[in-house]
Phi, psi and omega in degrees: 000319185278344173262333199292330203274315191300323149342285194270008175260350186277325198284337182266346149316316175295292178327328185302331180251157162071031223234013180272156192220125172254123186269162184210131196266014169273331178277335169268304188287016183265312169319317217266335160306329171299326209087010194245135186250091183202208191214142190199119193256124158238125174217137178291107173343153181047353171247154200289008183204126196277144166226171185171209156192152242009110180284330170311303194286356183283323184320311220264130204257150187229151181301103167300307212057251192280330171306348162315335190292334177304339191253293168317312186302330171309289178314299193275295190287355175282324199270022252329057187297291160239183214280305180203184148303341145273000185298114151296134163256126186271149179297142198276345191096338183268135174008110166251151179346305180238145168286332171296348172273351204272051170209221190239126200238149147304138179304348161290294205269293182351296217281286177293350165247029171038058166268109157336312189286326182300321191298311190295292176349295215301301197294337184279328162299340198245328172074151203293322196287264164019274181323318182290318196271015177257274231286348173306282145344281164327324225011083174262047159113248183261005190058020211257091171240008160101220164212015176236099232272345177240008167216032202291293154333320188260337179206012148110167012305311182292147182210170189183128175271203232270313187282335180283334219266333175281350177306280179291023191234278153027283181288312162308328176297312163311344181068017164253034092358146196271072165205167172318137148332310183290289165029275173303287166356285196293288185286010205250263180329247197009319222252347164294143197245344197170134215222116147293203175301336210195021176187160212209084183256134200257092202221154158229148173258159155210170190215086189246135177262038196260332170248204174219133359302177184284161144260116170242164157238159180223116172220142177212217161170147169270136156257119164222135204038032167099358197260146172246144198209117183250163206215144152213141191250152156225142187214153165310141174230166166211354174190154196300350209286007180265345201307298168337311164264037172274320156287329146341287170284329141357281186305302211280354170291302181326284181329304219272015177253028176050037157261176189058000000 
């Protein structure tokens, strides 16, 4: 009862800002020239208003996946599952999704080439009760995390929209998360994807094929001309041969909203 209560003065709190909604119709004909029925939300740190498009689907929470290592990773180095994000995990020897996964990795490139299996180790080291009262802490999406501590993420409890997920990308930016300074810092870096003249882009993908169609994501946030700005696109994915147009499209919002 006392996590259920901390849970919703947390959730309402995170509610109090930003909750004004602009639809922008260069960011919708770019989905629909695509063919894609999905979504994509941006708000500028600190200010009271979010834009994008269809906001009904921004609303609506979905299976995080992969976008979860941003929380995990938080979660496994504040609670010292592991040491930092360079602590290597070593490979068990057996057969992985990718081949590029067969070897002994650090939490770091785990993070950039998004092997699941160090992130299930990470979670298992950190444990279910642990785990439950971090992603709580977090007002992390529904707070839901189940009973099983290595695949919650990937086919549920936990869920979380579009709108939650620049809510909590927000807070990290701000360095206001329940974890260090360094903590954040540290998993902040990981999360760069690629840098320009004036800007800085911070992203993770995800994919979860747990329902059907499948979901994939693409959430961050750009830093630009001192300003930060946080984004999460979600769209049906049904084979990996969709992956590509999350970032894609991902990028051509940015733009067309004058970032990158």
């Amino acid at each position: 009862m006392k996590r259920l209560l901390l849970a919703t003065l947390l959730m309402l709190a995170a509610q109090v800002h930003a909750q004004e909604w602009l639809e922008n119709p260069a960011v919708g004909a770019l989905f629909k020239q695509a063919g894609v029925d999905g979504t994509f939300v941006l708000h500028e740190v600190g200010s009271d208003q979010l834009q994008g498009y269809n906001q009904t689907r921004a609303q609506t929470r979905f299976y995080p996946a992969s976008t979860f290592k941003i929380p995990n990773s938080l979660i496994g180095i504040g609670t010292g599952a592991v040491s930092s994000v360079d602590e290597v995990f070593p490979w068990d020897g057996k057969p992985k999704y990718l081949k590029s996964w067969e070897h002994d990795m650090s939490l770091r490139e785990a993070f950039k080439v998004s092997n699941y299996p160090v992130y299930q180790v990470l979670a298992r080291r950190v444990g279910l009760k642990r785990m439950q009262d971090q992603v709580v802490a977090l007002n992390y999406g529904n707070a839901e995390v189940g009973d099983q501590v290595d695949t919650f993420w990937l086919d549920g409890p936990l869920m979380i929209s579009a709108i939650e997920q620049t809510e909590f990308l927000e807070r990290l930016v701000q360095d206001k998360l329940p974890f260090s300074s360094q903590v954040q810092a540290s998993v902040r870096e990981i999360s760069l994807l690629e840098e320009g003249p004036n800007w800085r882009l911070y992203a993770k993908t995800g994919w979860s094929t747990a329902s059907k169609p499948g979901i994939g994501w693409w959430v961050g946030w750009v830093e630009q001309d001192g300003r930060y700005y946080t984004f999460a696109l979600n769209m049906p994915m049904v084979d990996i041969k969709d992956a590509g147009k999350r970032i894609e499209l991902g990028k051509a919002s940015l733009k067309s909203l004058g970032l990158l």
